[in-house]
N, C-alpha and C positions, 0 to 999 in steps of 0.2 A: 357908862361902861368904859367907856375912854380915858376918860379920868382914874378910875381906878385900875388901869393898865397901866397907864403912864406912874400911878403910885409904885405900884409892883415892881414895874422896870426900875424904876430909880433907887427900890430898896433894895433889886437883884446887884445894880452895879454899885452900890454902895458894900453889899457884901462880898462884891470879889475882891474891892480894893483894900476895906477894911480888915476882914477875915482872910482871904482869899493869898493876895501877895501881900497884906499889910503894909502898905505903903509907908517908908520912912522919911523925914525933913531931907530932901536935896539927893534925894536919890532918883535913878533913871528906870523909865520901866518902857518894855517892847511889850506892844499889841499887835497880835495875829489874828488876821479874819477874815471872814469873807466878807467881798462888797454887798453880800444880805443883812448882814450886819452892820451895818457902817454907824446907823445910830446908836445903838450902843456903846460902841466904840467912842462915839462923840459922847456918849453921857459918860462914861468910866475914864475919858481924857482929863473931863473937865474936874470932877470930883478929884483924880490922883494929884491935880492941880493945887486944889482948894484943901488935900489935905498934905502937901509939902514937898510931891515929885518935883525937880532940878526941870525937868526934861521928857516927855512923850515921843514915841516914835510907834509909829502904826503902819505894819506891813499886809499890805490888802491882797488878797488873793479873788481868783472870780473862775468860778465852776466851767463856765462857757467857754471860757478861755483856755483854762486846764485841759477841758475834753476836744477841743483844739488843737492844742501844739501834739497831741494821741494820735491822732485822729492825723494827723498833716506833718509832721516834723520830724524830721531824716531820721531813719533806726539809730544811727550811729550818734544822736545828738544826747540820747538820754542815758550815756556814759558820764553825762558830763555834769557839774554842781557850780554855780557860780562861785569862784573862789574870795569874791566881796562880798556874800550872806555868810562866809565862814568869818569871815575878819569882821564882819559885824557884829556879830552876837558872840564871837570871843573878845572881844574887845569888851563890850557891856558886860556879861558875866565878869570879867578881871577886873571891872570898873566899880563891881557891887549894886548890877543894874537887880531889877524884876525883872521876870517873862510871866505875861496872861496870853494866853491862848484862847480864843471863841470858836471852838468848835460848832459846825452849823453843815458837814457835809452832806450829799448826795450818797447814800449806801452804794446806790449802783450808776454811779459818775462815770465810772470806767469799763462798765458790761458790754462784752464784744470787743473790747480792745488787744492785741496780741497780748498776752499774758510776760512776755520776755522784755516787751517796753517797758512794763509796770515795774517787773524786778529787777532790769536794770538800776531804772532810775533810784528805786529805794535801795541798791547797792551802791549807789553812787551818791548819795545825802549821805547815807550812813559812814560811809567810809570817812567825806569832807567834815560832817559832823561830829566825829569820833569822841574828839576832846571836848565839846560843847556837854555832850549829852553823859559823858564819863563824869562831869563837873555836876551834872544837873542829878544825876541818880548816886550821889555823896552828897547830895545838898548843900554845894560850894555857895548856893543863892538861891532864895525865893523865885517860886514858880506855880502856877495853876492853870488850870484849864475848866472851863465853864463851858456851858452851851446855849446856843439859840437856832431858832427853828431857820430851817429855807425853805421853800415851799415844795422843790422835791422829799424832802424829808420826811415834811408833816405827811403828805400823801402817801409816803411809803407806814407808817405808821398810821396813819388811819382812812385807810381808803372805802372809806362808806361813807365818808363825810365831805360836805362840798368845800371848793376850795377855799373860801374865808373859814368855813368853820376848821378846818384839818389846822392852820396856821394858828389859831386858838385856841384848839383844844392842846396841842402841843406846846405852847407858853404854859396852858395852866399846869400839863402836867412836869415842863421843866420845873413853875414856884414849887409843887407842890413838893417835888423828890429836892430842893434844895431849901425847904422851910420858909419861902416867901411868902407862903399865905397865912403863916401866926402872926401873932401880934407882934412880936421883938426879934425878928430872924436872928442877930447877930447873938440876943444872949440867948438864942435856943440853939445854935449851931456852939457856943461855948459847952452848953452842958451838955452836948451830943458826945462833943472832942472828948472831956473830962469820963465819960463811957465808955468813950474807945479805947482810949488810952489804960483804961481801967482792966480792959479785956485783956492787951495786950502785955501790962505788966504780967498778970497773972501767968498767961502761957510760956513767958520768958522765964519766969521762974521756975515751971515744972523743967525745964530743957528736956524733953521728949526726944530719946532716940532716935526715933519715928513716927510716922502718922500712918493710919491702914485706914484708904478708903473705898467702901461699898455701898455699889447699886448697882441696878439692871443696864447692864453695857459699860461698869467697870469695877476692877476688885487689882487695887493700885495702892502698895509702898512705895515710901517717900523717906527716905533716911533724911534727917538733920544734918547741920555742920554741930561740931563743938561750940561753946559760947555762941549761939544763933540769941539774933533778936527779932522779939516781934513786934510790929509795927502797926499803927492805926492814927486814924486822927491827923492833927499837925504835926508837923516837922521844924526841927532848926536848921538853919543857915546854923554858918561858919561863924558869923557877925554875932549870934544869937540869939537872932530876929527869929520868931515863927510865922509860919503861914502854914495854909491848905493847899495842897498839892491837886487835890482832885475836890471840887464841885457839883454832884454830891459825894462822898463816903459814904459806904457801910463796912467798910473791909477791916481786918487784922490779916498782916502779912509777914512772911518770911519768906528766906533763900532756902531750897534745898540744897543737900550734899547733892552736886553735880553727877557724880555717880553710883548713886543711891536709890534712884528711880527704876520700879521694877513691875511688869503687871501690864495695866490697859485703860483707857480712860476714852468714856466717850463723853461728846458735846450735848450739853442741852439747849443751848440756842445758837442761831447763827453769829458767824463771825462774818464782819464787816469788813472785810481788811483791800484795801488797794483799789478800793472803786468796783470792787466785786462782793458775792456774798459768798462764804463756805459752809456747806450745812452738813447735818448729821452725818460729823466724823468720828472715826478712833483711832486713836493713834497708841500703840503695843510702843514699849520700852525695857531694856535691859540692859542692868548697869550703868543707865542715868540714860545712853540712849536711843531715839526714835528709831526703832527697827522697822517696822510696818505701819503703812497709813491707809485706811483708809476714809471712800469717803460721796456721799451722795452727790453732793455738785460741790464742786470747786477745787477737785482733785489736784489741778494741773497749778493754779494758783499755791494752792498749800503745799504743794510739793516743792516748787519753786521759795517761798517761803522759808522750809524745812533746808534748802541749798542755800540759803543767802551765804549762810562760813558755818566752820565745824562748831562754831558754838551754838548756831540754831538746831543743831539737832539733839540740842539738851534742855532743861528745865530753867528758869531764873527766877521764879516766885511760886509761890503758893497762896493762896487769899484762902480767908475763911468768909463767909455772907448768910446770917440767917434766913432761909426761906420765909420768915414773918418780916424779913425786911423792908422799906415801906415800896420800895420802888417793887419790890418783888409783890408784893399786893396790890399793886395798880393795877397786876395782871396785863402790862401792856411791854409790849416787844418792840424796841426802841429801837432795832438793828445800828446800835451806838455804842461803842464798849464805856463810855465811859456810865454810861445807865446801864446794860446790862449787865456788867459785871458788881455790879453794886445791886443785884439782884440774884446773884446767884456764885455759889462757891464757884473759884477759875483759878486756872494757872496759869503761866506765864510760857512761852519757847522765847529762850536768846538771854538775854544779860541779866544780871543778878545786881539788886541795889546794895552796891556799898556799906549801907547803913545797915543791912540786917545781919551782920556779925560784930560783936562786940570790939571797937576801934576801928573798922572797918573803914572810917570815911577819911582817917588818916593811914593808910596800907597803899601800896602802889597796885596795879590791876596784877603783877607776877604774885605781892601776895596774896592779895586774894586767889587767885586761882588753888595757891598751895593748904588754902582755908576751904577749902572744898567748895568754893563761889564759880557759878558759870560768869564767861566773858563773852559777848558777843555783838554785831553790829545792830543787832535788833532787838526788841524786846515787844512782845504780841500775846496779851491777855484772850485766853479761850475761855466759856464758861460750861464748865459741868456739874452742879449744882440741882436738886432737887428736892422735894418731900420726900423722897424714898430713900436719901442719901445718910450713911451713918459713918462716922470717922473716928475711931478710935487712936489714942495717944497710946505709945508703947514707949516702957519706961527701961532704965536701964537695967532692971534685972528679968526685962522680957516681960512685964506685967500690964495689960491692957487696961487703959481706963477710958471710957465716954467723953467725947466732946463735943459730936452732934449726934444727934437721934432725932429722924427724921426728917429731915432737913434744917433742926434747928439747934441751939445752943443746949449741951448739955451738963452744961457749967455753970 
């Protein structure tokens, strides 16, 4: 059994490197993670090595500590953003580095903490981070994010199960939603790409006016921008290099017309966001935006969220997710966006990626905004997606055509 763990693992981090950032001859890549992860980290160092990284740097983070400096460290502290993790990774980004990220959080890391700590500080990365993450959503550079389990996690996702088996059952079900358990991961995530990609051409070409979506708790227009692109699959750098941005996909996405959003939309799973959880919310919109929230737990959080600057209180994506999609048949609630949102249609509050307007990723953020593109410090995938959900494309002579039924593709 061990053994063929350790196969799994080594084919996982061979596919973030390969597939994932595609590591290039003499290039630099940053590793983000927790210290639950660290061997991983040390197998995906070693591999970027072996297949022609310059250079590794690996930024460790540790939960304990996080809920710590919360927990014990001056209110007025979490204003503040080291101004040497801003020159770090701007420096690498302008240098033509990678960024991998191993996500491995705690859902409820930060449950019971003031709530004003939390948005602070995520207004205070956001702000130091500005041009990092403006670079990184134009795809100025390779970037992904993967996951592994921490043992808070697995427990919050399967709590009937003891604690060796919660941490197991959670690896198998990260191979299984990122194709580590077929025989050839890397050419089965190639013909995955070449689908996505397949879907996305398609809706780029209709250029849909709008999109009208219906189900029980919402019935929500979505205007287009002009020349909108839609997106799935890998992405190019500037250089271009492709990689996978997210580990797994199921998504086709675009920007909305920022003021275009009209109607109401509810959540169908929770959101994970700041060490907290927000559940069965809906948030009402007119003229792109958030007029009213609400919301069962986590009001004060989301609302704070919804305050971070005036651009969070507008849209920046739209994802499409077959409800047959695999993670969305695992039938298990990841309280992880980067799995649940690959389970379920979501939208996005806060900034709009570059790339999903036509030249987009060469435009400055003034024009985009005049392209009808939301700008904002944040960007925070909600999921509202179900079997009951239908989405109709509305074309430019006002004529509706199907594109889900049911919760599925009707394309």
């Amino acid at each position: 059994m061990l053994s063929s763990f350790n196969t799994k693992l080594l084919k996982y981090a061979e596919l973030a490197v390969k597939v994932g950032v595609n590591i290039q001859k003499n290039q630099y890549l940053y590793i983000s993670c927790s210290t639950d992860n660290l061997k991983l980290a040390q197998i995906i160092t070693k591999l970027a090595y072996e297949n022609g990284a310059k250079q590794v740097f690996v930024d460790l983070s540790d939960d304990e500590l996080v809920r710590t400096r919360y927990e014990k460290a001056p209110k007025d502290s979490f204003d503040f953003f080291p101004p040497w993790k801003v020159q770090e990774r701007e420096w690498l980004a302008e240098n033509g580095a990678a960024f991998l990220s191993i996500t491995s959080h705690n859902p409820d890391l930060l449950k019971g903490i003031e709530h004003e700590r939390i948005m602070n500080f995520q207004k205070a990365s956001g702000k130091a981070l500005a041009n990092y993450y403006s670079w990184l959503q134009a795809d100025k550079f390779s970037w992904t994010v993967i996951a592994a389990p921490s043992k808070q996690w697995a427990a919050k996702v399967f709590p009937h199960l003891s604690e060796d088996q919660q941490m197991n059952a959670l690896w198998e079900a990260i191979f299984d939603a990122t194709r580590i358990n077929l025989e050839d991961p890397v050419a089965a995530w190639l013909e995955h790409d070449q689908q996505l990609h397949s879907k996305a051409d398609y809706l780029t070409s209709k250029q849909y006016k709008a999109l009208h979506y219906l189900a029980p708790g919402t019935d929500l227009t979505i205007d287009l921008p002009s020349k909108h692109v839609w997106t799935g699959g890998s992405s190019e750098n500037i250089q271009g290099q492709t990689f996978m941005a997210n580990m797994p996909t199921e998504e086709i996405f675009t920007a909305p017309l920022k003021t275009g959003v009209n109607g109401y939309v509810s959540s169908t799973k929770p959101l994970s966001y700041g060490g907290n959880i927000i559940n069965n919310f809906k948030l009402t919109f007119k003229d792109g935006r958030i007029v009213d929230i609400e919301a069962e737990q986590g009001k004060e959080i989301l609302t704070s969220l919804i305050e971070t600057d005036e651009g969070a209180h507008y849209l920046g994506e739209i994802a499409l997710v077959a409800h047959k999609s695999p993670i969305s048949q695992s039938d298990l609630l990841f309280y992880n966006t980067l799995f649940d949102e690959n389970a379920s249609n979501h939208l996005a509050i806060g900034n709009a990626y570059a790339f999903c307007i036509e030249g987009g990723k060469e435009m400055s953020s003034e024009e985009l905004l005049a392209k009808g593109l939301n700008h904002s410090l944040t960007h925070v995938d909600f999921m509202i997606g179900s079997e009951q959900m239908n989405i109709d494309g509305i074309t430019k002579d006002e004529q509706k055509e199907p594109i889900f039924h049911n919760g599925n593709w009707a394309i």
